[in-house]
DRENKOL-64966 format. One record per residue (C-alpha): x, y, z. Coordinates in steps of 0.25 Angstrom, whole numbers, padded with zeros to 4 digits, always signed. Layout:
! DRENKOL-64966
XYZ ...
***
This chain:
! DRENKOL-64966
-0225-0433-0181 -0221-0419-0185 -0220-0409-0172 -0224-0395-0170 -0213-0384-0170 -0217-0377-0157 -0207-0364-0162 -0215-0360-0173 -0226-0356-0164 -0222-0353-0150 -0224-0341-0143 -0210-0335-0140 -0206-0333-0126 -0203-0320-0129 -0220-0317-0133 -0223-0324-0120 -0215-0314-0111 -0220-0303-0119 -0233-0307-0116 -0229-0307-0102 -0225-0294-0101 -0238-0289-0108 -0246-0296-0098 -0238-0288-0086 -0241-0276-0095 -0256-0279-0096 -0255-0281-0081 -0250-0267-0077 -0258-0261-0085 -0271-0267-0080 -0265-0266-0064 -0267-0252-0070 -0280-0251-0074 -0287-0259-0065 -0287-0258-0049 -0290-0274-0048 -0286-0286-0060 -0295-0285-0073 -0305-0294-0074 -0304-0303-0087 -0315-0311-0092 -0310-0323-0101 -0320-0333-0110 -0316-0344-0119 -0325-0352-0129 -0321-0363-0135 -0312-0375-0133 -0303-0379-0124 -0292-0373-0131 -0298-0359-0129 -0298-0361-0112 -0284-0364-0113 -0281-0351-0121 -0291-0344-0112 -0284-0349-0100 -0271-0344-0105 -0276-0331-0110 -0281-0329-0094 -0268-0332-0089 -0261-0321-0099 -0273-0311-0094 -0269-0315-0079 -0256-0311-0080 -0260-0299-0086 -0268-0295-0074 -0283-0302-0077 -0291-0309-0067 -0302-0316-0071 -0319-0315-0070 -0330-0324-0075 -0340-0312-0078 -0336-0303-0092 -0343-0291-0087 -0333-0289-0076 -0319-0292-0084 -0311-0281-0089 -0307-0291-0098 -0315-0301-0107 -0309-0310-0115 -0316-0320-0125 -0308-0332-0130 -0315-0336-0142 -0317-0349-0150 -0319-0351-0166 -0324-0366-0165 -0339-0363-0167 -0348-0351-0173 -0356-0350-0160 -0343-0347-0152 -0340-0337-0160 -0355-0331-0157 -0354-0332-0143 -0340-0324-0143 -0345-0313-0150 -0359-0313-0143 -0351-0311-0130 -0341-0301-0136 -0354-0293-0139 -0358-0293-0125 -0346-0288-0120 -0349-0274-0126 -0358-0269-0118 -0350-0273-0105 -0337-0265-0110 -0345-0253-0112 -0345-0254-0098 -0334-0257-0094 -0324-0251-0104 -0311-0256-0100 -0316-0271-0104 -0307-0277-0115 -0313-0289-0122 -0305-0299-0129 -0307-0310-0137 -0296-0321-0143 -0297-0334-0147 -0302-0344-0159 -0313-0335-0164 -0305-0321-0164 -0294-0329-0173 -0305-0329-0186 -0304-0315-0193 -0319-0314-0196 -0321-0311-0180 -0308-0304-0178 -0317-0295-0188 -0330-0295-0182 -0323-0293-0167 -0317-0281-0175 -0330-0275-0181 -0340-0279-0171 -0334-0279-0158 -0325-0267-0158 -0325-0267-0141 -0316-0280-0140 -0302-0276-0136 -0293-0287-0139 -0295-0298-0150 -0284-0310-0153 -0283-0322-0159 -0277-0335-0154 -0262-0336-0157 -0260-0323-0151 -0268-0327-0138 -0253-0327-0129 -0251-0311-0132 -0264-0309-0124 -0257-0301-0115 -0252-0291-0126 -0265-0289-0131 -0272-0284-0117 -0260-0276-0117 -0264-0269-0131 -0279-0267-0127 -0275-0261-0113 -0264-0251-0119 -0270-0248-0130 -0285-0245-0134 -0282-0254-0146 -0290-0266-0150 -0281-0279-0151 -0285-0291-0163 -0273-0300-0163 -0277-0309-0173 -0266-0317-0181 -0265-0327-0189 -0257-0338-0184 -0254-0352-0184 -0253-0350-0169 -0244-0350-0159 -0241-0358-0145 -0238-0348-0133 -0233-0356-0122 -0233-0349-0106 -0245-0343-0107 -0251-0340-0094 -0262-0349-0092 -0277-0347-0081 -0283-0360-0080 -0297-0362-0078 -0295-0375-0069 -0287-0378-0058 -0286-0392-0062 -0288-0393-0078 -0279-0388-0089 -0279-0384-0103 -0265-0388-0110 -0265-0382-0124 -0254-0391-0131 -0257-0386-0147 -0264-0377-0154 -0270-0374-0167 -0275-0385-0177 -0272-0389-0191 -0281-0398-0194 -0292-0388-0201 -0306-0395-0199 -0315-0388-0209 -0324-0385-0198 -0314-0379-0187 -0308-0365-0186 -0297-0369-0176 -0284-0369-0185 -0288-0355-0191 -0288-0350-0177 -0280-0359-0169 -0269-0359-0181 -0260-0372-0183 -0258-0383-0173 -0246-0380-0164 -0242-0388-0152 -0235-0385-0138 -0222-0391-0133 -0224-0403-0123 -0217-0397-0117 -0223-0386-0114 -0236-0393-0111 -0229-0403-0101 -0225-0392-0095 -0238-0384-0093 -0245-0399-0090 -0236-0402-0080 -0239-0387-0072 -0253-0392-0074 -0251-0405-0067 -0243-0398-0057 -0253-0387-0054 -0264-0399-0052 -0271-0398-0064 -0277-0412-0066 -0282-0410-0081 -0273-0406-0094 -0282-0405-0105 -0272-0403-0119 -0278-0395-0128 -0276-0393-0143 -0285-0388-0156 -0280-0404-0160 -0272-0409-0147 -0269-0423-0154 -0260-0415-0164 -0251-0410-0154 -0236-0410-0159 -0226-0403-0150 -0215-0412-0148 -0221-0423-0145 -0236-0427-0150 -0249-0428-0143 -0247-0443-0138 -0233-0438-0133 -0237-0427-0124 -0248-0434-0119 -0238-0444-0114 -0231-0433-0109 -0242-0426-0101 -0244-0440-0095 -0234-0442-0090 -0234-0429-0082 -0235-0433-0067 -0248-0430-0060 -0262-0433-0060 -0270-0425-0070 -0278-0429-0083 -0275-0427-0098 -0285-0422-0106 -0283-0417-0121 -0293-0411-0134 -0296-0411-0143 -0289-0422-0151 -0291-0424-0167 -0292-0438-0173 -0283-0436-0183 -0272-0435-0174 -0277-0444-0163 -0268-0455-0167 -0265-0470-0159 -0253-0465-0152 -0262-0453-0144 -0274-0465-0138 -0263-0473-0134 -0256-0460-0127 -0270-0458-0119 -0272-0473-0116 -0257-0473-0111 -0258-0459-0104 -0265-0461-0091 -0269-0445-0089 -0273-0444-0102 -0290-0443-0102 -0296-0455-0109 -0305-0447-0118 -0300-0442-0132 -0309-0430-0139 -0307-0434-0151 -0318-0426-0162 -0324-0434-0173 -0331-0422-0179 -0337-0431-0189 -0339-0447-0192 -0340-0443-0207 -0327-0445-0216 -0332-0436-0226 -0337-0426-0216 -0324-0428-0208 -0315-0426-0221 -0325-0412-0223 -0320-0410-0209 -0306-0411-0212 -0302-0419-0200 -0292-0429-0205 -0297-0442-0200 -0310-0451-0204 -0320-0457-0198 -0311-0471-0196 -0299-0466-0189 -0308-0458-0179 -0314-0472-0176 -0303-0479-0177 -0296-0469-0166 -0307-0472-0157 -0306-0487-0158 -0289-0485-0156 -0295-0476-0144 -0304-0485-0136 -0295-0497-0137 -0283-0490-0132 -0292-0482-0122 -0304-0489-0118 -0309-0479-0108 -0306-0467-0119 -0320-0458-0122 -0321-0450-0134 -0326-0437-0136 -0328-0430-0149 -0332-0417-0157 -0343-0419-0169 -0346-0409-0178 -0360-0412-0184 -0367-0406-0198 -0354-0403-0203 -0354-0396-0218 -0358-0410-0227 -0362-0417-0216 -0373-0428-0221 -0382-0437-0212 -0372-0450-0218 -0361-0440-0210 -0367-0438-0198 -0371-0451-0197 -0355-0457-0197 -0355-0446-0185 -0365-0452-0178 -0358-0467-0181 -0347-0462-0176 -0349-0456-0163 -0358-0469-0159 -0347-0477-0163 -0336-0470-0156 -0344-0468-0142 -0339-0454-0137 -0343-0449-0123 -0346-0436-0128 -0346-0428-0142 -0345-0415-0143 -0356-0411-0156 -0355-0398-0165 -0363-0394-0175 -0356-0388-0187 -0353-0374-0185 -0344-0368-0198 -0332-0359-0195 -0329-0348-0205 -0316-0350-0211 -0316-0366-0209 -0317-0375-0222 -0332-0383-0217 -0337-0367-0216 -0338-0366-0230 -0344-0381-0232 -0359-0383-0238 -0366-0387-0226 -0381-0393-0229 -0385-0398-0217 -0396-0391-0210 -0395-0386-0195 -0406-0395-0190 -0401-0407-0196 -0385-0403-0191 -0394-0402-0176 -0400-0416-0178 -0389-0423-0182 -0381-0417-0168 -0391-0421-0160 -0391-0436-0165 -0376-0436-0162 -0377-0429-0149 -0388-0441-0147 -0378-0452-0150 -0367-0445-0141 -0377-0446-0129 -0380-0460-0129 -0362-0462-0131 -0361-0453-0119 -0371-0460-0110 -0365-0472-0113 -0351-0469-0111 -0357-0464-0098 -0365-0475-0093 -0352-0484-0096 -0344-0475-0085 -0355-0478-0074 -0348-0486-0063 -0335-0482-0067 -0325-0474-0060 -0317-0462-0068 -0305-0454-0063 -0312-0439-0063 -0305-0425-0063 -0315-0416-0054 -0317-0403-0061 -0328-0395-0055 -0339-0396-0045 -0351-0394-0054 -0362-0394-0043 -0360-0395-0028 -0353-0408-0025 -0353-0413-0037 -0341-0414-0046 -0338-0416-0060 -0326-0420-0070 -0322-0428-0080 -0315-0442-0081 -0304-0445-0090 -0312-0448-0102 -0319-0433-0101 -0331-0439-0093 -0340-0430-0084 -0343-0435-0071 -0349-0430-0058 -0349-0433-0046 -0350-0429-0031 -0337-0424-0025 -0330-0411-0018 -0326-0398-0026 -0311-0401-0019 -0311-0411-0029 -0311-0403-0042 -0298-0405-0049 -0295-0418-0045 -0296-0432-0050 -0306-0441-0044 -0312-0455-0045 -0326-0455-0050 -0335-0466-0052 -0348-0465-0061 -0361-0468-0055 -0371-0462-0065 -0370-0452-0078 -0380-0440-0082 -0380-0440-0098 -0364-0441-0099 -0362-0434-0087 -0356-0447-0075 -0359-0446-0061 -0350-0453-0050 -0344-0453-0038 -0329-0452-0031 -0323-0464-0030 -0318-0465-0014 
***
């Protein structure tokens, strides 16, 4: 196994401190200006890699003096993380950058920003440029830890800030971090992809794969633990590819064995590097979730080798058997990408096959959406929209009667739950191990802990039970 040089890409202490001082600076300016804290306004799309940046970027604007509010008409600041992923995001963003002009005319101190995925493509660097000349500050996403800099250009200045460069990324430790939760965490331990699906933008804007130390990331997991947190969720473009000084199996070990009571989770995982040794890590690893999310994106070799995904349709399936003998309680989750580019009926019909031969609790289904500047945009595609529509619903048909299943065969059984909200009064909802809803009656003291549930009845895939005494 050869392992990532952390040297080459880390942030130097030195940058972190200058960012520090810049965020004092940012802070004496805006005590200045303003006679209470400025109101920022922060909204991310996208994956679960965009909340943990958007959860970092609140703590830099914390120490910069910010405090937070849910309505973007009121903020002095508004700052959109963008995501790349999908055409319709990408619509959305702008629609709401648009809408935004009309509320700065009001309010003329209002700075709007926008980072991310989406930004990091030079075609809407452009368009924010020609169109949208009343955004302050853009920047791309291997420059997201010198946010504090850059609010400290647009409130000196009366310049516009695009910092925009192309990188192979960087890995900027001791970054201050806002959580959402209380009681679940988002660990980034790599960044970046290499893997280059035709379809997927993400190692254009993303840059190369680069991991984290363990032991920097024992050491944030174990505050975690020590603060109370009761979920870690690793987080990687392609987590099962991590190579710091150890591999992915290794650092799962070593999480484990961190002492406390709090669940494991990870995503999302590639099948070309979900090997033997990481399903016998997680069936060795008691805090480690039994459920693997491990995408498929087609049961067609021929469509999986236009995909460029490394792996064929037999070493998915034979993963999975390996799987659910080592881990008999495991459930499967995966992404499919339906009417790609080529795709026939004879295709689409090995998808079907196999997804009913796998059994997952859920999939998560996409139809086809090309990406300017990805190899699949630029492939002949002649598969009509209504056929694409048709053939999504039939697999989305197949994937209920799965769900229901693997549902019913819960009924009677008791699951250890982690509470995570109150989603009516007295009623409780969270997930088991295996990324499971339940609900169930219980107290709103309970959020954030572990209980034991035991499933009396299901709505759709949805369980319904009752705390065990």
């Amino acid at each position: 196994m050869s392992l990532y040089d952390l040297s080459k890409t880390l942030v130097p202490p030195a940058e972190t401190a200058r960012q520090n001082e810049y965020a004092a600076l940012v802070r004496t300016v805006l005590s200045a200006r303003f006679d209470e804290p400025p109101r920022a306004y922060v909204h991310t799309y996208g994956c679960q890699g965009n909340v943990s940046d958007g959860e970092r970027m609140k703590g830099m604007l914390r120490e910069c003096g910010f405090v937070f509010t849910d309505v973007r008409e009121d903020a002095d600041l508004v700052l959109y993380n963008t995501c790349a992923v999908r055409e319709h995001a990408e619509d959305r963003v702008f629609g709401n950058v648009g809408a935004l002009k009309p509320i700065k005319n009001r309010r003329k101190h209002m700075k709007i920003a926008l980072c991310g995925c989406m930004v990091q493509q030079p075609q809407v660097t452009e368009r924010l440029r020609r169109s949208y000349p009343f955004v302050d500050l853009v920047f791309g996403t291997h420059v997201m830890h010198r946010l504090p800099e850059f609010l400290y250009r647009i409130y000196c200045t009366d310049e516009k800030v695009f910092e925009i460069p192309q990188s192979d990324g960087v890995i900027a430790e001791d970054i201050p971090v806002s959580r959402d939760s209380s009681f679940k965490a988002w660990v980034p331990i790599m960044y970046g992809c290499n893997n280059f699906c035709s379809y997927c933008i993400v190692p254009y804007v993303r840059g190369r794969e680069r991991s984290r130390s363990s032991e920097a990331i024992l050491d944030e997991v174990r505050s975690l633990v020590q603060a109370g947190y009761k979920e870690i969720t690793l987080l990687g473009q392609n987590v099962n590819s991590y190579r710091g000084d150890v591999d992915f199996a290794g650092l799962l070990r070593q999480i484990n064995a961190i002492p406390g009571e709090f669940l494991i989770r990870f995503m999302t995982s590639h099948p070309k590097d979900c090997t033997p040794e990481l399903i016998d890590t997680i069936a060795s690893c008691e805090k480690v979730e039994r459920h693997l999310h491990l995408p498929f994106q087609s049961g067609s070799d021929r469509i999986l080798k236009a995909m460029n995904r490394h792996y064929d349709r037999e070493k998915y399936l034979s993963l999975v058997r390996y799987a659910k003998e080592k881990i008999p309680d495991l459930l499967l989750t995966s992404d499919v990408i339906v009417g790609f580019p080529g795709e026939t009926a004879e295709d689409f019909d090995e998808t079907l096959s196999l997804a009913d031969t796998v059994g997952f609790s859920s999939l998560f289904l996409f139809i086809f959406s090309p990406r300017k500047g990805t190899k699949a945009a630029s492939m002949p595609d002649d598969t009509d929209r209504a056929e694409k529509v048709r053939r999504f619903q039939s697999l989305e048909k197949l994937q209920a009667e799965h769900s229901a299943r693997i549902a019913e065969a819960m009924l009677g059984r008791s699951f250890s739950v982690l509470c995570e909200e109150e989603s009516r009064p007295g009623v409780l909802t969270g997930k088991t191990s295996g990324s499971m809803t339940v609900e169930f009656p219980g107290s709103p003291e309970l959020v954030g802990s572990f209980v034991t549930v035991r499933v009396r009845e299901r709505a759709g895939w949805t369980l319904k039970g009752e705390i065990e005494a």
